[in-house]
C-alpha positions as CSV (number, residue, x, y, z in Angstrom):
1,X,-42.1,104.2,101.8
2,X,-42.5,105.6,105.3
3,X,-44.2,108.8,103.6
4,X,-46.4,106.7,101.4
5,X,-47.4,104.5,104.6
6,X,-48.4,107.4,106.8
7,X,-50.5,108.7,103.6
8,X,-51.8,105.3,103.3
9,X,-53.7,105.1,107.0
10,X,-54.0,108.8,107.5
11,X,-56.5,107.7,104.3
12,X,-57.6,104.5,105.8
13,X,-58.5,106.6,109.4
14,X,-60.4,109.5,107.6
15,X,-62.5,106.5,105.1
16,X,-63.1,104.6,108.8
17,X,-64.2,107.8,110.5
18,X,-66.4,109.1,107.4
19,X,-68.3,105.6,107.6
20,X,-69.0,105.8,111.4
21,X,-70.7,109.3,110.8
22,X,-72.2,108.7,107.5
23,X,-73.7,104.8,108.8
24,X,-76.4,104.0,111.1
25,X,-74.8,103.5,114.5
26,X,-75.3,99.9,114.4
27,X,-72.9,99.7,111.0
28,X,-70.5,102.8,112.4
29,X,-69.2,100.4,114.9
30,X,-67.8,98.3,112.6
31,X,-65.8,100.6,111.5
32,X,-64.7,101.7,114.8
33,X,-61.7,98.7,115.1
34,X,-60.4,100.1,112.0
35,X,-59.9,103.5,112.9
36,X,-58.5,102.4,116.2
37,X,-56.1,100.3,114.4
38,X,-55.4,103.5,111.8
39,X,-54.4,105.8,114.0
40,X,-51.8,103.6,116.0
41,X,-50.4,102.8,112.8
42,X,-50.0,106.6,111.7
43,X,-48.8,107.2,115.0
44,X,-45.9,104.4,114.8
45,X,-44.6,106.2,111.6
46,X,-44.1,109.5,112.5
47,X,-40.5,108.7,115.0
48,X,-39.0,106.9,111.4
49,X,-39.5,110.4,109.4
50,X,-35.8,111.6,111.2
51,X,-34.4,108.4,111.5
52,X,-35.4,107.9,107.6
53,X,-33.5,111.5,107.5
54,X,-30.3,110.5,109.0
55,X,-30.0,107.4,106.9
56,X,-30.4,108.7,103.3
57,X,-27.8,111.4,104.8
58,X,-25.7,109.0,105.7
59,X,-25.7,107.2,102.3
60,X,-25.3,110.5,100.4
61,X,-21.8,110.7,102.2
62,X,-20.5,106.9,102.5
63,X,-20.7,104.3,99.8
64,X,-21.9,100.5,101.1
65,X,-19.8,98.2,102.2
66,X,-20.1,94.3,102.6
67,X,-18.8,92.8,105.3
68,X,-18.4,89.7,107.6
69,X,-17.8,88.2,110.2
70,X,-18.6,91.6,112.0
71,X,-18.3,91.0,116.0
72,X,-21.9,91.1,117.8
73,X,-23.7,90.5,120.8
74,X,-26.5,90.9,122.5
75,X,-25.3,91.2,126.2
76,X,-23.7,94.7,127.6
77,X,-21.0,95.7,126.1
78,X,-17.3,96.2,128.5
79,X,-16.5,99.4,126.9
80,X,-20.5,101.2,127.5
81,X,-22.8,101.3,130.5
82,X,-26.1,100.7,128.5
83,X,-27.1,97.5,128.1
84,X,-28.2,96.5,124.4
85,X,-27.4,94.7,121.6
86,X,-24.0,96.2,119.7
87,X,-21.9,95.6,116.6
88,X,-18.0,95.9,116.7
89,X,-16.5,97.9,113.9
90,X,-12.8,98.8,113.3
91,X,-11.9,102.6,113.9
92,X,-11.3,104.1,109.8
93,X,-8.1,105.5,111.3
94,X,-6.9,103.5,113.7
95,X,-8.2,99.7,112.5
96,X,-6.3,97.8,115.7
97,X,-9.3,99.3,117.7
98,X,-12.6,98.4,117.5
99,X,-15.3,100.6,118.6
100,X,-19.2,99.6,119.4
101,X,-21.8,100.8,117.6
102,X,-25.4,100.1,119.7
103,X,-28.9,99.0,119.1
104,X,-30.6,101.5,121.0
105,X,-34.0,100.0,121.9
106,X,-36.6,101.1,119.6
107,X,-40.0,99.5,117.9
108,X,-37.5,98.1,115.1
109,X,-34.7,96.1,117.0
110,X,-36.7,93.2,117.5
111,X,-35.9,92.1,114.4
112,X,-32.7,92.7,114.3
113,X,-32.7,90.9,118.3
114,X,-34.2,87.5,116.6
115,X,-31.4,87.0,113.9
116,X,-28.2,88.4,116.5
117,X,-29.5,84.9,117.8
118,X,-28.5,82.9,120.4
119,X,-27.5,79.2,120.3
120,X,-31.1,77.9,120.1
121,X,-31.3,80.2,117.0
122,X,-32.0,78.6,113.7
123,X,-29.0,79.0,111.5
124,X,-30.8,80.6,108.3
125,X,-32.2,83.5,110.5
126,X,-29.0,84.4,111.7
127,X,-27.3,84.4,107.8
128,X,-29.8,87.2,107.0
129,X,-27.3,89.3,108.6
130,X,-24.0,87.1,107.0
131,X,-23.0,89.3,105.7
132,X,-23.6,92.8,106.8
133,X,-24.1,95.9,104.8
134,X,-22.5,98.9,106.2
135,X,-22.6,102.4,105.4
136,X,-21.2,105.4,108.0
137,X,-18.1,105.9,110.8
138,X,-18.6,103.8,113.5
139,X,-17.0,106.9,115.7
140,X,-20.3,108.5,114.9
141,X,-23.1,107.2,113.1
142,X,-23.7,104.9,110.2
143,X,-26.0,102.7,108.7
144,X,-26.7,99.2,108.9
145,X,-28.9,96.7,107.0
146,X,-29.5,92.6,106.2
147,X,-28.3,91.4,102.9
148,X,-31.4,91.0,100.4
149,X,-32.8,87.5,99.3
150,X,-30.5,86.2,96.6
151,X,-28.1,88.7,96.6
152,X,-30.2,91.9,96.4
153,X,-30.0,95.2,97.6
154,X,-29.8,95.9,101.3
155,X,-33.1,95.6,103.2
156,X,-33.9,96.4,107.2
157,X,-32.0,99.7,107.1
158,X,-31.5,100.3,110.6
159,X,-29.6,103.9,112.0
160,X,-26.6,103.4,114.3
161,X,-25.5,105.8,116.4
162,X,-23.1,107.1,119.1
163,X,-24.6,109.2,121.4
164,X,-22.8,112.1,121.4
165,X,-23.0,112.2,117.6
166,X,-26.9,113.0,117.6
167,X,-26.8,115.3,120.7
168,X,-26.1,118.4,122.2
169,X,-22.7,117.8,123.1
170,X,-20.8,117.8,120.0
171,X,-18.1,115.3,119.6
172,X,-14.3,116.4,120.5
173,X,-11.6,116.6,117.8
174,X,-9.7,113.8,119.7
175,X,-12.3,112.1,120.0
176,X,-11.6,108.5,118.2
177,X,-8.7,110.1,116.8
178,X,-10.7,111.7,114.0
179,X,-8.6,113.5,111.4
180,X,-10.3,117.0,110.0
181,X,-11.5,115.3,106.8
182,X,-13.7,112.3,108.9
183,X,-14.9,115.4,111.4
184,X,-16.1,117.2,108.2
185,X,-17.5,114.1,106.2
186,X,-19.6,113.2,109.6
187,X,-21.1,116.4,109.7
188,X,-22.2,116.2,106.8
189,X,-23.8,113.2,107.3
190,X,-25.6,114.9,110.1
191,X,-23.5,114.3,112.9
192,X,-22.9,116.5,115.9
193,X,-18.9,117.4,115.2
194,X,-17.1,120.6,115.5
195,X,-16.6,122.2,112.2
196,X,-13.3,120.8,110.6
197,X,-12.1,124.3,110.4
198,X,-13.2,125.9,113.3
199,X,-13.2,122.9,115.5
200,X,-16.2,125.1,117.1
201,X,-19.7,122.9,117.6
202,X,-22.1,123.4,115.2
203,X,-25.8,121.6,114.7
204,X,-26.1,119.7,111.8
């Protein structure tokens, strides 16, 4: 979809721009607001091409899940120093301890921000995320999306992410107490881990 957008008004800008050279002046700046409006939206799409990456690579390596009741908020965490909106998950190998997954800001977390909610919220914007479809290790990255109309497949796929799991620093073996396997399987999915056999960093 992202591909057949940024196809879609790359078309739309060169159409606009062949019109303002191939017009009269008076009718080229018509078309001028259109090609404006064009190229910001080609230029919007271009960050989602390796977030759009990361997610299908996440789903190639962890099935969906369904859950609820999954902690939220959309104050600072106690356990992180940024301040954003998070999602509590339980650790695969350790399920007593929960770790937070964030919403780093980005041109999509509004969305998301209106149905976390707050008290004032109205209740049916906050069950499009009840319940939540989950995909991915919270100790490194995984994917998150709102539960379809009527059941359907997940929509609003949204990339979660810790930190060190998308950059340079590779994550430590200890690290979340993260056996071989998980290290291996998070790789994989395009995380920065040490190779399960090595334990030696290795980019993804």
């Amino acid at each position: 979809m992202i591909v057949l957008r940024l196809v879609g008004w790359a078309a739309v800008w060169l159409g606009s721009l062949f019109l303002i050279v191939a017009t009269p002046r008076w009718i080229g700046w018509v078309f001028l607001p259109f090609l404006v409006y064009a190229t910001f939206r080609a230029v919007i799409q271009l960050p989602h091409f390796r977030s759009s990456i990361y997610i299908q690579r996440v789903l190639w390596q962890y099935p969906w899940q369904l859950l609820t009741g999954v902690p939220r908020g959309r104050n600072k965490h106690p356990q992180v120093q940024e301040d954003e909106m998070w999602f509590e998950f339980p650790n695969p190998e350790k399920p007593e301890e929960q770790i937070p997954l964030l919403f780093l800001a980005n041109m999509r977390t509004f969305w998301w921000m209106r149905r976390f909610g707050t008290a004032r919220t109205k209740p049916e914007l906050k069950a499009q995320i009840e319940p939540l479809w989950f995909a991915g290790d919270p100790r490194f990255i995984a994917v998150v999306a709102a539960t379809g109309r009527r059941g359907s497949a997940p929509r609003r796929l949204h990339l979660l992410y810790q930190r060190t799991a998308t950059g340079r620093r590779g994550i430590e073996p200890t690290d979340w107490n993260a056996s071989p396997a998980a290290l291996e399987r998070a790789r994989r999915a395009g995380a920065h881990v040490p190779d399960s056999a090595s334990s030696q960093p290795r980019p993804y």
